[in-house]
TORBA-808993 format. One record per atom (N, C-alpha, C): atom name; x, y, z; residue in one letter. Coordinates in steps of 0.2 Angstrom, whole numbers. Layout:
! residues N
  atom     c1     c2     c3  res
    CA      X      Y      Z    a
...
//
This chain:
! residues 139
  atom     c1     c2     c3  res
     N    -82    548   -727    x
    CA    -77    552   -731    x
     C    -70    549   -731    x
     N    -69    547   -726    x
    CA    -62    542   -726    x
     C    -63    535   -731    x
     N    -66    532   -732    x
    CA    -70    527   -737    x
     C    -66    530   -743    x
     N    -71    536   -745    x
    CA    -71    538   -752    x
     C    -64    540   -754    x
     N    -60    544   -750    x
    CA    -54    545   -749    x
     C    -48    539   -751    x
     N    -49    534   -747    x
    CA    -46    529   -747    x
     C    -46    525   -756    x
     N    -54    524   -757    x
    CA    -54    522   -763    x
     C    -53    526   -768    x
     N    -52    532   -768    x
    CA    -51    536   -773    x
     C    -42    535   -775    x
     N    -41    534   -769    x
    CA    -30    536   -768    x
     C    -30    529   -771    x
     N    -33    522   -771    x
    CA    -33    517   -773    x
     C    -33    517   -781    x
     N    -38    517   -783    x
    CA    -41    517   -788    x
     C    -38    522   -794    x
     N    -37    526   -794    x
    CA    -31    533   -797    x
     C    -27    530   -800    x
     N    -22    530   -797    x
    CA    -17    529   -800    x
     C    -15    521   -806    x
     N    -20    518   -805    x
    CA    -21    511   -808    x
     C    -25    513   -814    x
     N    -29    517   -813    x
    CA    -32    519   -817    x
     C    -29    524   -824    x
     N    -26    530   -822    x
    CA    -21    533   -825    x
     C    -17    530   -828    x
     N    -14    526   -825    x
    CA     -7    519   -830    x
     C    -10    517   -834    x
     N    -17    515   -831    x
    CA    -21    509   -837    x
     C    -23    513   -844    x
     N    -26    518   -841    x
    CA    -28    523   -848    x
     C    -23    527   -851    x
     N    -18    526   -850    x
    CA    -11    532   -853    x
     C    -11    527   -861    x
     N    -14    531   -865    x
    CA    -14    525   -872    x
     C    -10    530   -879    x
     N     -6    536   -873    x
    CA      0    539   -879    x
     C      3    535   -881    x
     N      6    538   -889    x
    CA     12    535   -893    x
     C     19    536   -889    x
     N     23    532   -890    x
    CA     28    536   -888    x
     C     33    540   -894    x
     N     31    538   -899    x
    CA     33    545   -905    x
     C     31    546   -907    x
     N     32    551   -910    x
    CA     25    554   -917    x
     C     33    554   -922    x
     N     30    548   -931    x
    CA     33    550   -935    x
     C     34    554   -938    x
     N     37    556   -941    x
    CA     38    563   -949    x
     C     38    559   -954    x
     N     44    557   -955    x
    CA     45    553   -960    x
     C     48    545   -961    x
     N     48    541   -968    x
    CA     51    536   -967    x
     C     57    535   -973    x
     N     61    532   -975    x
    CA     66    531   -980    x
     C     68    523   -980    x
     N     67    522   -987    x
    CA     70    514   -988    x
     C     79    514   -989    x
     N     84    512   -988    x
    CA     90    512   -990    x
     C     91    505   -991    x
     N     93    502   -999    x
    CA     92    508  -1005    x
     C     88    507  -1006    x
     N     84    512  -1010    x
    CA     80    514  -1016    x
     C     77    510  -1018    x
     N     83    503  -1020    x
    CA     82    500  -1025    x
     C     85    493  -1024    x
     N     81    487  -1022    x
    CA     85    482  -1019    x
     C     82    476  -1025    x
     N     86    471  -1022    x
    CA     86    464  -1026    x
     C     82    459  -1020    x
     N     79    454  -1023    x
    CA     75    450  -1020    x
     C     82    445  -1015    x
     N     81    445  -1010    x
    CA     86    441  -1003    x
     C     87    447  -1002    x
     N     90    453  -1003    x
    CA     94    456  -1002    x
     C     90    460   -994    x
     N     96    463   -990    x
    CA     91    468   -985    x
     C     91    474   -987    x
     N     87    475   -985    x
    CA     84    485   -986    x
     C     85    487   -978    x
     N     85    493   -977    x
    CA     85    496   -971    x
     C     77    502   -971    x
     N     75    500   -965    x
    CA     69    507   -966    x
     C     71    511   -960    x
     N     71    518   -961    x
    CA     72    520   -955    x
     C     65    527   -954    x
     N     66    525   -946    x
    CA     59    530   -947    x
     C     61    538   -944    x
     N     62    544   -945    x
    CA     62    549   -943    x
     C     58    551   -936    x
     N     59    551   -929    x
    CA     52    553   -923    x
     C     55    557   -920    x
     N     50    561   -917    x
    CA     52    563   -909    x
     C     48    559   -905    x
     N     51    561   -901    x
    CA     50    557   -894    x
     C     42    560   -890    x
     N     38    557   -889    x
    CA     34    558   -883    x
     C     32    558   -877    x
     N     36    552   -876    x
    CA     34    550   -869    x
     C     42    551   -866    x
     N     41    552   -860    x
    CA     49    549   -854    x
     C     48    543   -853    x
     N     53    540   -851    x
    CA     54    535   -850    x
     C     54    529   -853    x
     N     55    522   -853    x
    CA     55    515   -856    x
     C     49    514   -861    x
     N     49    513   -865    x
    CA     45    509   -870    x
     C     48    503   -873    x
     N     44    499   -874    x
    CA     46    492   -878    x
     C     44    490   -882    x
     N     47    488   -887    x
    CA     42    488   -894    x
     C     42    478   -893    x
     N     34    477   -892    x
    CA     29    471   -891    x
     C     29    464   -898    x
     N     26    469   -902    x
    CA     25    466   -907    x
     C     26    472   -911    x
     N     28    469   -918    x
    CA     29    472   -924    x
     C     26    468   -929    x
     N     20    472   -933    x
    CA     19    467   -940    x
     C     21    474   -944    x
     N     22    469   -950    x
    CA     25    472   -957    x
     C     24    468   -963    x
     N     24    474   -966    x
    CA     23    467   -974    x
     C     23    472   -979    x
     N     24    470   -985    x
    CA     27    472   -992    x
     C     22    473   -996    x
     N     17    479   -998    x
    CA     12    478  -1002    x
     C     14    478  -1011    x
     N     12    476  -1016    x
    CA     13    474  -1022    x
     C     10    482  -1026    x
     N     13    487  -1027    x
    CA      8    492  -1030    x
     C      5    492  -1038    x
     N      6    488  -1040    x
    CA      4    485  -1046    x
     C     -4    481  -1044    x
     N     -2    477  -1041    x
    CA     -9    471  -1038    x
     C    -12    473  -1033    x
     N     -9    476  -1028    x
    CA    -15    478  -1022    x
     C    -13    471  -1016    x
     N     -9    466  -1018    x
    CA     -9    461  -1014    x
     C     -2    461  -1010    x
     N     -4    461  -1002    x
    CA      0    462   -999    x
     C      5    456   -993    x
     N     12    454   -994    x
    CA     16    449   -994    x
     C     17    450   -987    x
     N     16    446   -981    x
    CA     19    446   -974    x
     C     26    447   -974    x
     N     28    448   -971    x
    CA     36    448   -969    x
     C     36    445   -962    x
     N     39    440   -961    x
    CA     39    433   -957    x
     C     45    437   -952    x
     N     46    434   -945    x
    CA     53    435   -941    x
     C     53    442   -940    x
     N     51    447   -938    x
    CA     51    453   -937    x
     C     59    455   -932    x
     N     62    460   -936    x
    CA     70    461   -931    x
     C     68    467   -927    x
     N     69    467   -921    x
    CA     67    473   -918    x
     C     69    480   -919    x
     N     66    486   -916    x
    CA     69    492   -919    x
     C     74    492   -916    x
     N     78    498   -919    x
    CA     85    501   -916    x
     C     84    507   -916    x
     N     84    506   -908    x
    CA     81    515   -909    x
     C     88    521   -906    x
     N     89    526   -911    x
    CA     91    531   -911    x
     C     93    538   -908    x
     N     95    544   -908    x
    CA     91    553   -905    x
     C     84    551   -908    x
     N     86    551   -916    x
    CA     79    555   -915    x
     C     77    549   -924    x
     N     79    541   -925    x
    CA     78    538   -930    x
     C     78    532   -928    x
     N     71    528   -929    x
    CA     72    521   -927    x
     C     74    518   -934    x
     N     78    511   -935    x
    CA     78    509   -940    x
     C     75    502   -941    x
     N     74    499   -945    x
    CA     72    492   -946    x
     C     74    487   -952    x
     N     79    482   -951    x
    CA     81    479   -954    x
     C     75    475   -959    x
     N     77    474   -966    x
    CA     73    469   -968    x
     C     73    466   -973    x
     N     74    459   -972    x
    CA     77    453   -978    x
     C     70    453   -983    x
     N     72    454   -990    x
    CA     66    453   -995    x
     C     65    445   -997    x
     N     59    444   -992    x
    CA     61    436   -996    x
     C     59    436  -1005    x
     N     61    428  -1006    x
    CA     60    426  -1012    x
     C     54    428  -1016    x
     N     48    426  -1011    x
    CA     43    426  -1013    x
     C     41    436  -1016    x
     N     43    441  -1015    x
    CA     44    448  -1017    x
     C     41    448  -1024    x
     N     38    451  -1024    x
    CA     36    453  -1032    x
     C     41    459  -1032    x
     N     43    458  -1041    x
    CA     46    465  -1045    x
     C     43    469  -1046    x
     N     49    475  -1044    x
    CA     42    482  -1046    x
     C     42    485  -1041    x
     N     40    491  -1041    x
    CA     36    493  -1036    x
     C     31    493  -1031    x
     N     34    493  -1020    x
    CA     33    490  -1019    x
     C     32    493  -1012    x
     N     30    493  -1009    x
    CA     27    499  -1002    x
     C     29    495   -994    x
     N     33    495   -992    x
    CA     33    493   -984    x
     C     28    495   -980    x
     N     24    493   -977    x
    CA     17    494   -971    x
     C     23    492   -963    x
     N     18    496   -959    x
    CA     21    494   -953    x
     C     15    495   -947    x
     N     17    492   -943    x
    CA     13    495   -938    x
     C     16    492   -930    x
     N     19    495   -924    x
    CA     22    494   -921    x
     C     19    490   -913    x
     N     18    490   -908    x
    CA     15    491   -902    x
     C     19    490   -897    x
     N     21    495   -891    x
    CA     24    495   -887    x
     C     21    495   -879    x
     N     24    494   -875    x
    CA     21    493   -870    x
     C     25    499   -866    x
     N     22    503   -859    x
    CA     25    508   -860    x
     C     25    508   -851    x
     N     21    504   -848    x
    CA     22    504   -842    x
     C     19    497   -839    x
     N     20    497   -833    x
    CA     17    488   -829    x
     C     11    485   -831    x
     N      5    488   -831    x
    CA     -2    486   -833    x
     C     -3    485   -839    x
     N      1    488   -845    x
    CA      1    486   -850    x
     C      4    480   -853    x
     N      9    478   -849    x
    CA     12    472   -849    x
     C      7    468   -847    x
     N      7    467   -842    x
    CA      2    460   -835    x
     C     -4    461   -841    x
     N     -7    466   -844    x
    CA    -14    466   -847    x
     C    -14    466   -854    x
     N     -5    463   -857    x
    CA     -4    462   -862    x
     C    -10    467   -865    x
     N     -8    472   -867    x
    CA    -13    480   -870    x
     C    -10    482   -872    x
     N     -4    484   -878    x
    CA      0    489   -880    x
     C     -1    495   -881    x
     N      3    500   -884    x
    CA     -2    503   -887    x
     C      2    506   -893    x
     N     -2    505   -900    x
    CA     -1    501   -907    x
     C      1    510   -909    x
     N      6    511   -915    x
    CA      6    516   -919    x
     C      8    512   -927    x
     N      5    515   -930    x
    CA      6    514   -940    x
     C     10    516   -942    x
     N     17    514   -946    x
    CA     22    518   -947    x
     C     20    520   -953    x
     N     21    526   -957    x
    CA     20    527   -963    x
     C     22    522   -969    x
     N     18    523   -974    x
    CA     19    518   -979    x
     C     25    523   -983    x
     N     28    517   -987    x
    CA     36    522   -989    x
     C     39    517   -994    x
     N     39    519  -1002    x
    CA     37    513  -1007    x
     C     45    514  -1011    x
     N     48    508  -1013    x
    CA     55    508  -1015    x
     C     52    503  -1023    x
     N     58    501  -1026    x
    CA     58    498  -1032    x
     C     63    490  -1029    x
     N     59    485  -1031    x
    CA     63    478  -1029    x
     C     65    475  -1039    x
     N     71    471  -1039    x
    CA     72    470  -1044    x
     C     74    462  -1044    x
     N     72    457  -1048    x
    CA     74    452  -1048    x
     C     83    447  -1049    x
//
């Protein structure tokens, strides 16, 4: 009995940490500022959240990229700036590079943060999608 006890009090709480694979926000919405940018220039996306976890998060990795709504082909965005996070709005900077098609053009995101020790040591984040959120780029 003592055995089982023993490994149960062990084995718990590593395991809870390990399997905790909450977001720590849930999105509403997102906004480009402005609306309407020129190729170099930065835009701003800001994402609208609440909070769901307590405590520390750390955003890991960040992909993102520009998709072409005309063509279906979507442009990486290199150098990722980290969020800035807010009450209740992360934002994220973003230089257009040259290569930007004109027109019509959709920001993709998707974030991963690490949220406690295990996650880190076991590099495991745990990933959220930021919504897609379409602006006009101008030459």
């Amino acid at each position: 009995m003592v055995i089982v006890f023993t490994a149960v009090l062990l084995f718990t709480p590593p395991m809870w940490i390990l399997l905790d694979r909450r977001v720590p926000y849930e999105l509403d919405r997102a906004t480009v500022e402005p609306g309407e940018a020129r190729i170099g220039s930065d835009v701003f996306v800001s994402f609208y959240a609440k909070r769901r976890r307590l405590g520390e998060c750390r955003p890991v990795i960040v992909h993102r990229g520009l998709k072409d709504l005309a063509s279906g082909e979507v442009l990486s965005v290199a150098l990722p700036a980290p969020l800035q996070a807010g009450e209740d709005r992360l934002t994220q900077t973003l230089r257009l590079p040259d290569n930007t098609p004109a027109g019509k053009v959709a920001y993709q995101g998707q974030v991963c943060y690490t949220c406690n020790i295990l996650q880190s040591w076991l590099r495991w984040p745990v990933c959220m999608p930021a919504p897609e959120v379409e602006f006009v780029v101008r030459k």
